[in-house]
Rosetta silent file (secondary structure, phi, psi, omega in degrees, C-alpha in Angstrom):
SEQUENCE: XXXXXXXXXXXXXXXXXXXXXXXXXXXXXXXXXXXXXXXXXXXXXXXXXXXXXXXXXXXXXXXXXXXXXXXXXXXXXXXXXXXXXXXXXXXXXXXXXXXXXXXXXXXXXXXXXXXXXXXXXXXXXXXXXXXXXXXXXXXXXXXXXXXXXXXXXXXXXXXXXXXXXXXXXXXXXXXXXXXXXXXXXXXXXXXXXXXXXXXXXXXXXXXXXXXXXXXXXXXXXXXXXXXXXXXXXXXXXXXXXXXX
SCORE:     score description
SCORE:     0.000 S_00000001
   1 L     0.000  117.729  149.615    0.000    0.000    0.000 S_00000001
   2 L   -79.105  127.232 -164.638    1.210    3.544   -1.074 S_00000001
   3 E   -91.894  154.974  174.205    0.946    6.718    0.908 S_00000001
   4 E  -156.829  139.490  173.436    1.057    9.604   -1.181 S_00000001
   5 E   -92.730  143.834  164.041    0.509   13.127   -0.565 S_00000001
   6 L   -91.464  101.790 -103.540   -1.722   15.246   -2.312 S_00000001
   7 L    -4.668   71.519 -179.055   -1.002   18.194   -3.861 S_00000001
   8 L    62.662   23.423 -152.805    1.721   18.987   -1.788 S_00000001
   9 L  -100.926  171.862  160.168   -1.140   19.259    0.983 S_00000001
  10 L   -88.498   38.823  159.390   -0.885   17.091    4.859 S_00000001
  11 L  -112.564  122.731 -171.412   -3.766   14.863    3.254 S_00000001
  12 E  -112.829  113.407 -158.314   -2.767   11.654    3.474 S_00000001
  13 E  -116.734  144.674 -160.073   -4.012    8.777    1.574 S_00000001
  14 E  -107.569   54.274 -160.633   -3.742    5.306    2.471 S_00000001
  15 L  -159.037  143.684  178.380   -5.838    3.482   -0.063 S_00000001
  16 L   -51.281  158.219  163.661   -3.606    1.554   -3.420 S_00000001
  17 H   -45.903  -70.391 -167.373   -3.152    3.955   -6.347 S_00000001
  18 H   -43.515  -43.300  170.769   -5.646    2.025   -8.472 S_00000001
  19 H   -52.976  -42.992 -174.251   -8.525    3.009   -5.938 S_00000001
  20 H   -88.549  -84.682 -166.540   -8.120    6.518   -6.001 S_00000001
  21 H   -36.735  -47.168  178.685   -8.199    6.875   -9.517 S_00000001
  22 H   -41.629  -70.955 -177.902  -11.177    4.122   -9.892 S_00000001
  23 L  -131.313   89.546  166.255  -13.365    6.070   -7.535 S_00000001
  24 L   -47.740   -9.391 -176.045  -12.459   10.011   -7.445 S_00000001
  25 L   -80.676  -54.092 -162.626  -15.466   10.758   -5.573 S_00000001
  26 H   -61.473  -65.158 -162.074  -14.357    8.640   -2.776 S_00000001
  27 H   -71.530  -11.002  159.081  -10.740   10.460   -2.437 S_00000001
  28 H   -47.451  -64.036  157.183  -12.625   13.910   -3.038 S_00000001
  29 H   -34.520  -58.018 -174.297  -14.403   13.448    0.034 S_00000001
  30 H   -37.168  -64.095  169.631  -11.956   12.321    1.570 S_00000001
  31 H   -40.168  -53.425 -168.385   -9.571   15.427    0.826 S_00000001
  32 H   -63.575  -39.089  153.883  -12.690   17.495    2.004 S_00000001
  33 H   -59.374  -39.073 -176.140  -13.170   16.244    5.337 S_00000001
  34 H   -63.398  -29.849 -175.766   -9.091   15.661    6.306 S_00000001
  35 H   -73.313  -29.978  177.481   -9.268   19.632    5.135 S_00000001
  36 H   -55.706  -73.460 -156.684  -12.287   20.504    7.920 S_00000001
  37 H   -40.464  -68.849  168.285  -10.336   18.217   10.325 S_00000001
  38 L    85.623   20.067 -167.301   -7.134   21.048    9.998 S_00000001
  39 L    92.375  -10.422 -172.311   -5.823   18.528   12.834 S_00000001
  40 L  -107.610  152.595 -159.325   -8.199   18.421   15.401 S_00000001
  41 L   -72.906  -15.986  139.221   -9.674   14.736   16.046 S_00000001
  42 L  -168.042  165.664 -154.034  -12.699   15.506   14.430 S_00000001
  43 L   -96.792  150.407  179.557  -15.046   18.467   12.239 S_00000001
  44 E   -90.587  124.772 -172.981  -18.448   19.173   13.299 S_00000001
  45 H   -36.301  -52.258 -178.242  -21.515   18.414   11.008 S_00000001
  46 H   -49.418  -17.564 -177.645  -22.282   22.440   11.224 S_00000001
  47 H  -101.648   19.186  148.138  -18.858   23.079    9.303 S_00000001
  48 L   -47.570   96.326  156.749  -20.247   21.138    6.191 S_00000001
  49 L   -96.770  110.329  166.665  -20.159   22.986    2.956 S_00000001
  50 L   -26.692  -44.994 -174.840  -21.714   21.523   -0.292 S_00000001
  51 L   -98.198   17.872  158.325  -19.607   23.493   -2.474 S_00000001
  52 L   -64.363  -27.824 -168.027  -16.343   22.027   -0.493 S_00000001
  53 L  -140.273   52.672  155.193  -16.835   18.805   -2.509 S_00000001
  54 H   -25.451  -78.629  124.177  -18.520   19.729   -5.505 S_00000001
  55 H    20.534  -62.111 -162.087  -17.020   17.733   -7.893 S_00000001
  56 H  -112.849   -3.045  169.253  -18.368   14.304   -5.788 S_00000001
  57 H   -12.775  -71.532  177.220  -22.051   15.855   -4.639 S_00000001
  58 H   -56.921  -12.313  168.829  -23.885   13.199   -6.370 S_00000001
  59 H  -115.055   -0.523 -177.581  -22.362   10.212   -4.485 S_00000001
  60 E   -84.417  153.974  153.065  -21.901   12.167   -0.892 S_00000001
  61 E  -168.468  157.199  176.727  -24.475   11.722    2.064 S_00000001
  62 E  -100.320  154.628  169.231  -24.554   12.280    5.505 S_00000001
  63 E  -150.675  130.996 -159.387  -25.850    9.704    8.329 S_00000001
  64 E  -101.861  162.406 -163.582  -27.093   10.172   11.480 S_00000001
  65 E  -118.352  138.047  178.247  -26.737    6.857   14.090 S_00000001
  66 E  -115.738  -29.428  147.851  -30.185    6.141   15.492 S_00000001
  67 E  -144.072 -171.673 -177.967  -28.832    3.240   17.456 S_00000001
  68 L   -87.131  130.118 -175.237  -25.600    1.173   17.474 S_00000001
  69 L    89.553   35.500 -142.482  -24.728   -0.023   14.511 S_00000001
  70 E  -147.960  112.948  161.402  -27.341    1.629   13.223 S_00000001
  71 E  -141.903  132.848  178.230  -27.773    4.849   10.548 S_00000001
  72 E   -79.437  152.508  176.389  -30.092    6.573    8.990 S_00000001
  73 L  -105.940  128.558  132.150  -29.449    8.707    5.949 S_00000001
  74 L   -24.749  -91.018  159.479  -29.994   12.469    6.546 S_00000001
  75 L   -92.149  132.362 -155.153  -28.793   13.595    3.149 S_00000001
  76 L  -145.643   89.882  175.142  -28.240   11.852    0.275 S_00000001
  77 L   -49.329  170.463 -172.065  -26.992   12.168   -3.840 S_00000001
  78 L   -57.801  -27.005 -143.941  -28.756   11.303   -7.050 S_00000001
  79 H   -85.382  -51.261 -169.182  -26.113    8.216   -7.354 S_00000001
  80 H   -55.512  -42.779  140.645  -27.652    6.468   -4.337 S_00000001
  81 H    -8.462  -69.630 -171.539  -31.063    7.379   -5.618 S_00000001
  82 H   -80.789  -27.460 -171.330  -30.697    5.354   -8.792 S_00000001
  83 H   -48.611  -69.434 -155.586  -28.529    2.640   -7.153 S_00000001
  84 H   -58.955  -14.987 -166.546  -31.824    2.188   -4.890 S_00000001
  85 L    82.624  -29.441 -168.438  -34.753    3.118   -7.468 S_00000001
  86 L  -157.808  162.248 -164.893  -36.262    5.423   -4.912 S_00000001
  87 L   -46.578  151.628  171.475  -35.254    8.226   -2.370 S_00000001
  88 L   -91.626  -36.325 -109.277  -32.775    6.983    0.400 S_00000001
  89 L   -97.732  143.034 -156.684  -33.189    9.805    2.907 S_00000001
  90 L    82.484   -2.312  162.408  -34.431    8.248    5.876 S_00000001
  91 L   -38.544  177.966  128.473  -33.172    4.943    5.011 S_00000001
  92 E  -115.946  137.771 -172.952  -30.669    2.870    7.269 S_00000001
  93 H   -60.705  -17.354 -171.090  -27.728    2.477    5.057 S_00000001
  94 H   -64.690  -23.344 -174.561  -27.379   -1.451    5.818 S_00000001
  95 H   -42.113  -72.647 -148.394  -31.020   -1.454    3.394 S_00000001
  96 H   -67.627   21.316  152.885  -28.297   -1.020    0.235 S_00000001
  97 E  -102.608  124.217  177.733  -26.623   -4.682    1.565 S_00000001
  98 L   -74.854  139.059 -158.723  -27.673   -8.173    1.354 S_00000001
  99 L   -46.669   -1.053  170.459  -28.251   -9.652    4.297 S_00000001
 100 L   -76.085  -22.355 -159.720  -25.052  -11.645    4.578 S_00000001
 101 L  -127.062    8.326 -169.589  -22.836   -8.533    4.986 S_00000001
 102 H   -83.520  -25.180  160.139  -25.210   -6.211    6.933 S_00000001
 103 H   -64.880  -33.722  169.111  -23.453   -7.413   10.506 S_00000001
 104 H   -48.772  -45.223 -162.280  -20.028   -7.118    8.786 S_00000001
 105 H   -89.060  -16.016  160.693  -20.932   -3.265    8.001 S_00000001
 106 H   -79.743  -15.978  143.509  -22.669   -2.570   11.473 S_00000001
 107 H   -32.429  -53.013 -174.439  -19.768   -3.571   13.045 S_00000001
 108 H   -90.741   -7.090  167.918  -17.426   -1.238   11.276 S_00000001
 109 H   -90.314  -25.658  174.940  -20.088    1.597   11.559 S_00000001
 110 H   -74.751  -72.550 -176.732  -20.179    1.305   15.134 S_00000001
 111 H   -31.941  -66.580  169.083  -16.461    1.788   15.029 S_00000001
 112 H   -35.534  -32.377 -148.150  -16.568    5.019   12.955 S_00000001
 113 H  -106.862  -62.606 -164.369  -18.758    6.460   16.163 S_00000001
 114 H   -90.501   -4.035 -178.208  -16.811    4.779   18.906 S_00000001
 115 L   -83.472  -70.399   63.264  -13.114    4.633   18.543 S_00000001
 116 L  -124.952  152.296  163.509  -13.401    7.228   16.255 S_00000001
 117 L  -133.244  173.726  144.620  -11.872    5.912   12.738 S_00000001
 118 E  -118.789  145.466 -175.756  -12.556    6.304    8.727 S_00000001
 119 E   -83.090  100.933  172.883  -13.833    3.518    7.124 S_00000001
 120 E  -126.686  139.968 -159.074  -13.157    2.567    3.498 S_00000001
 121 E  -122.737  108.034  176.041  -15.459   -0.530    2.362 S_00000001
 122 E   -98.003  137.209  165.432  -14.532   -2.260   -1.029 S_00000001
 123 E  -129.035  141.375  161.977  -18.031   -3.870   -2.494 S_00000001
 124 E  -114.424  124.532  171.498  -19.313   -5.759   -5.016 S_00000001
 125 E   -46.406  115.577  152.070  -23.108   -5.599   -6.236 S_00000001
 126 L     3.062  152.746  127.844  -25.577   -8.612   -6.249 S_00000001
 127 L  -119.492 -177.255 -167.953  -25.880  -10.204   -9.545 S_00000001
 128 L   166.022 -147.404 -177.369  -28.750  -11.749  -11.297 S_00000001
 129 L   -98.599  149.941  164.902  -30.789  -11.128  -14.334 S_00000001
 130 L    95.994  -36.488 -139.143  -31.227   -7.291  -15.381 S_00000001
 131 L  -137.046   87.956  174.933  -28.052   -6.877  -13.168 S_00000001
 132 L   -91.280 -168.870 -176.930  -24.639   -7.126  -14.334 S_00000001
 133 L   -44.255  172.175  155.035  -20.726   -6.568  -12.628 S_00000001
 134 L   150.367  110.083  154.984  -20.488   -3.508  -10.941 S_00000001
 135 E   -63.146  126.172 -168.461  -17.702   -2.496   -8.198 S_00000001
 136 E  -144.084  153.151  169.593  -18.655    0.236   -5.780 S_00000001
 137 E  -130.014  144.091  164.054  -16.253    1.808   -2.750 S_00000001
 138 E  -125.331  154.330 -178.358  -17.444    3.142    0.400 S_00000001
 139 E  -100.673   60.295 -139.278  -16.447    5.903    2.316 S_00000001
 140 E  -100.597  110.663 -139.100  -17.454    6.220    6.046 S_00000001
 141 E  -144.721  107.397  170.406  -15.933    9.692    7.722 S_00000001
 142 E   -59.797  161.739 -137.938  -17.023   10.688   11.419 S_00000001
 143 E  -143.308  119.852  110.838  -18.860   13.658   12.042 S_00000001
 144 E   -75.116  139.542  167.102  -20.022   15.620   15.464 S_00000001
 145 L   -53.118  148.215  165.981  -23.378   16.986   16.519 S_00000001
 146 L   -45.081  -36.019 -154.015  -23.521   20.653   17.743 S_00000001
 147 L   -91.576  -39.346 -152.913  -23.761   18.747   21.620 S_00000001
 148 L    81.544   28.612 -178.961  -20.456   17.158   20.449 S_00000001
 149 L   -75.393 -177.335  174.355  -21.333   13.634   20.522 S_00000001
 150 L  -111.660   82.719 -166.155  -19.784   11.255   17.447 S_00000001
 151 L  -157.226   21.465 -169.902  -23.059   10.553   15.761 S_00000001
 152 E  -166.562  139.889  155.284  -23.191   11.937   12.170 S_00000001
 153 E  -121.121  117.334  166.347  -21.106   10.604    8.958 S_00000001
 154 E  -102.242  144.992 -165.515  -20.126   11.839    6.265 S_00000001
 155 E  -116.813  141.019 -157.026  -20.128    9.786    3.662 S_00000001
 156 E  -127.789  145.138  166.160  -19.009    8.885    0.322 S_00000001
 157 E  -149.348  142.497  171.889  -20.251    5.314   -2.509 S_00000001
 158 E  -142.337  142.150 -163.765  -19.225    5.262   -5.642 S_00000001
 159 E  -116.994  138.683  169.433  -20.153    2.754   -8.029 S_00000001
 160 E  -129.005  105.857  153.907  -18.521    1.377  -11.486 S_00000001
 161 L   135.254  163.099 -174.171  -20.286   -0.358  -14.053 S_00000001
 162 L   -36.407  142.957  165.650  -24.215   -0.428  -15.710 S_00000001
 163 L   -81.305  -74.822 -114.302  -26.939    0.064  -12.624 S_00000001
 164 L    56.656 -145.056 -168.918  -29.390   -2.131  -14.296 S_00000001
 165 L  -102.916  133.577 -175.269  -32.573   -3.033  -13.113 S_00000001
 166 L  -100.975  171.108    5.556  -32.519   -1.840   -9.311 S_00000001
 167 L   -76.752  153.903  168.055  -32.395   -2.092   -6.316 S_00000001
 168 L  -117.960  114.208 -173.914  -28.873   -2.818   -6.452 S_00000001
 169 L  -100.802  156.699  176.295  -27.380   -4.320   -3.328 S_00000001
 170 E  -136.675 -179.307 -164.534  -23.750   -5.132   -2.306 S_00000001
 171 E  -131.730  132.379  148.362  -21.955   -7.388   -0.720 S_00000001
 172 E   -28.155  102.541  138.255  -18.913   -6.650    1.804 S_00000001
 173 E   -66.802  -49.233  170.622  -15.175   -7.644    0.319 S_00000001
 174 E  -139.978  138.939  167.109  -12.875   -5.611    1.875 S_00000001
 175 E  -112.260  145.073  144.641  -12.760   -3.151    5.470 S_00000001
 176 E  -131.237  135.668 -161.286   -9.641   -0.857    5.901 S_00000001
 177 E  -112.228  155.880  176.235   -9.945    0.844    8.850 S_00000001
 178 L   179.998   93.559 -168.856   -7.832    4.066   10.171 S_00000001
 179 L   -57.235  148.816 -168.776   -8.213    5.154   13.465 S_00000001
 180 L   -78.619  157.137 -169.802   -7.359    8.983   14.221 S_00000001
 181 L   -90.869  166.166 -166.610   -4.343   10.009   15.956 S_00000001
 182 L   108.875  162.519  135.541   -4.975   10.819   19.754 S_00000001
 183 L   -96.340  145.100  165.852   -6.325    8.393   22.211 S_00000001
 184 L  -110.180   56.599  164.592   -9.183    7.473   21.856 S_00000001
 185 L   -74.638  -29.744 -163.093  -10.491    7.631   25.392 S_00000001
 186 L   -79.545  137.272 -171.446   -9.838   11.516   25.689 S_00000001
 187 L   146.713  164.138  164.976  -12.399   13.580   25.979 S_00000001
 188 L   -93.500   15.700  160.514  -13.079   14.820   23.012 S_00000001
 189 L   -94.862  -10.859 -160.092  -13.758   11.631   21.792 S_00000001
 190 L  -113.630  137.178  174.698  -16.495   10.693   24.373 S_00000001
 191 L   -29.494  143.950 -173.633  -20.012   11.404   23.912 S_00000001
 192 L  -101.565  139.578  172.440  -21.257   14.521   25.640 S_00000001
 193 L   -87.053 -175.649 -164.524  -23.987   14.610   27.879 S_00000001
 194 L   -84.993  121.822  161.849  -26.893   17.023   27.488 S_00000001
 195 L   111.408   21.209 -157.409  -26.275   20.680   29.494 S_00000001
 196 L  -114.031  146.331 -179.903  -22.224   19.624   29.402 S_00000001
 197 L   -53.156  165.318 -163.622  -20.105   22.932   28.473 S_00000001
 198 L   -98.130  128.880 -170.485  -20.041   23.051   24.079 S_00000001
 199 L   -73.815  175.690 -153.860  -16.390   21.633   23.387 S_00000001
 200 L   -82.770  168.540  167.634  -13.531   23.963   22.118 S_00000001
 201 L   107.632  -38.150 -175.961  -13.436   24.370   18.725 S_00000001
 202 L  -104.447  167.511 -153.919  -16.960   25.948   18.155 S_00000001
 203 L   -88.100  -37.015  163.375  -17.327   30.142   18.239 S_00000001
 204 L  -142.104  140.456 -177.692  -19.494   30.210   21.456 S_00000001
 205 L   -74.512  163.607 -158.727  -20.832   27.891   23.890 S_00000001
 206 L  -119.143  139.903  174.580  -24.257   27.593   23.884 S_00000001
 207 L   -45.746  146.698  165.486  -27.156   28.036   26.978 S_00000001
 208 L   -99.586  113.939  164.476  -28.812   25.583   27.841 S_00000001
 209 H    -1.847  -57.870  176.757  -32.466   25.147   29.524 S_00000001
 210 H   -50.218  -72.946 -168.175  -30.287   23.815   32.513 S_00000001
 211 H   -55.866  -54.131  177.830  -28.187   26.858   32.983 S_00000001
 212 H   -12.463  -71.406  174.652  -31.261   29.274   33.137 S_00000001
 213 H   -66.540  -20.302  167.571  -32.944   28.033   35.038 S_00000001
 214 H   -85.342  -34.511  168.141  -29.935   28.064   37.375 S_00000001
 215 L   -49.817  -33.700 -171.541  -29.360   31.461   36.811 S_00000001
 216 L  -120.540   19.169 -176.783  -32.854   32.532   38.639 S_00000001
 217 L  -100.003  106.219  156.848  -32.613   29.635   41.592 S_00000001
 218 L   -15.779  126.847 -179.619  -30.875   31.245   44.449 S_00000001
 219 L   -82.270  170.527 -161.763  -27.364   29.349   45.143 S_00000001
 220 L  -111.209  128.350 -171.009  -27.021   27.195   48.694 S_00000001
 221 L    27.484   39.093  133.592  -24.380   30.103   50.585 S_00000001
 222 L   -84.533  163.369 -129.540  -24.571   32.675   48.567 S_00000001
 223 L  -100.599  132.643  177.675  -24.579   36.066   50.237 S_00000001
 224 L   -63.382  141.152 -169.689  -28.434   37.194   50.545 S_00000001
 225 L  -113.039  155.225 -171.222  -29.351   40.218   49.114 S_00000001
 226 L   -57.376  131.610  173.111  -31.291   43.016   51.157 S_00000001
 227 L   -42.375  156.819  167.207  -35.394   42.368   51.295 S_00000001
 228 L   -74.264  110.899  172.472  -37.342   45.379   49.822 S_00000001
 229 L   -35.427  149.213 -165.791  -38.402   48.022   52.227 S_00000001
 230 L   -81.703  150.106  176.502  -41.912   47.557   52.990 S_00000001
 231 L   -75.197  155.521  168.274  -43.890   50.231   50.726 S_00000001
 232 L   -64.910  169.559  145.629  -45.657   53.200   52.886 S_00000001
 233 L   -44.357  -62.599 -148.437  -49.216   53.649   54.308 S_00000001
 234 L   -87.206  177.293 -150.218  -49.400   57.154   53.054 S_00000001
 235 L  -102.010  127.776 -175.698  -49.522   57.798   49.362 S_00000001
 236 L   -74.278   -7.071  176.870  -46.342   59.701   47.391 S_00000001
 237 L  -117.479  135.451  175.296  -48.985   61.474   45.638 S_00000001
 238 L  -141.609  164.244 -168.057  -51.970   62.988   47.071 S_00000001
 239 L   -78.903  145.241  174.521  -54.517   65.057   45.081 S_00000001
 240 L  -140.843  122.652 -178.255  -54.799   68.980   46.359 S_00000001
 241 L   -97.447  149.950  158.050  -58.227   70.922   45.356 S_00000001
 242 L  -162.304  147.608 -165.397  -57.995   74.584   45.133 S_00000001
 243 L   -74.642  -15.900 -166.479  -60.295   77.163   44.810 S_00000001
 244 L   -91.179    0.000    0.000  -58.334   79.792   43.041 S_00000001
């Protein structure tokens, strides 16, 4: 396997030669997220721009994990669209797998969430009648939520050869896996709970219900502030008739 840098940039790609030409979408993506990351262990869903990865649009989606080993698609291109015959969004991606390889890929999807890693998934497509060869790569690239959990992917599939008569399903061949530098215990790796300060990285931290509401609770020994004098009996205004 040959690492090679790309255009003189610190994106570094691990994947054979042959792959990255074969499916440019996948190493577009690729580029586009390692450029978010800028070093830090991972980019936030909220720094996603469309027109960073132009070029590969039609084969990108995002996916948000609904349970473990478990994602829904969020966003989704036209490619996936025709692979499937009909919209993905809302999907769980394991649908576009035959049922032999859908524990193989929740495994390695769980992994993208919990170590944190990226995922690249060599596949090959069902055959039958209507349905000919066709080679596809996938691309599975963690993500955080505004709370700063590990729960959103972006994602890349690229396909080679006639769709045919759909749905078109694939079958698991190859995982290469390649966990992020850091441990990953630290953390900024570990799921955040709800009301937990907004990790570094983002422009302001953000209020919470929680805090508010603490804000207008008196604290246990803090210094008491004076009661209001009681208002007077007599009136500060009083009406005065006069005759002149």
């Amino acid at each position: 396997m040959k690492i090679e840098y790309v255009n003189g940039d610190n994106v570094i790609s691990l994947m054979p030669r042959r792959l990255d030409t074969y499916f440019p979408a996948v190493k577009t993506v690729e580029a586009y997220w390692e450029g978010l990351r800028n070093g830090r262990p991972v980019p936030a869903r909220s720094e996603i721009d469309p027109r960073g990865m132009q070029p590969a649009l039609e084969f990108a989606f995002i996916l948000e994990r609904v349970a473990p080993g478990v994602a829904r698609f969020r966003l989704a291109g036209m490619h996936l669209t025709d692979l499937m015959g009909m919209e993905v969004r809302g999907m769980p991606l394991t649908a576009m797998f035959v049922p032999e390889s859908r524990a193989k890929l929740s495994e390695a999807l769980e992994a993208v969430f919990e170590t944190p890693q990226v995922i690249v998934v060599t596949l090959k497509a069902e055959r039958g009648i209507g349905r000919g060869e066709m080679e596809a790569q996938l691309l599975l690239c963690p993500l955080k939520s505004d709370l700063g959990d590990v729960n959103r992917v972006l994602g890349c599939l690229q396909s080679k050869g006639d769709i045919g008569r759909q749905p078109r399903r694939f079958e698991v061949i190859n995982i290469q896996s390649r966990p992020l530098l850091g441990n990953p215990m630290d953390q900024t790796f570990q799921t955040t709970p709800k009301g937990s300060p907004v990790p570094a990285g983002f422009a302001e931290a953000k209020k919470t219900y929680e805090d508010s509401r603490t804000a207008l609770t008196p604290q246990e020994g803090a210094t008491k502030q004076p009661s209001r004098p009681p208002r007077s009996k007599k009136p500060f205004l009083r009406l005065i008739k006069s005759d002149d």
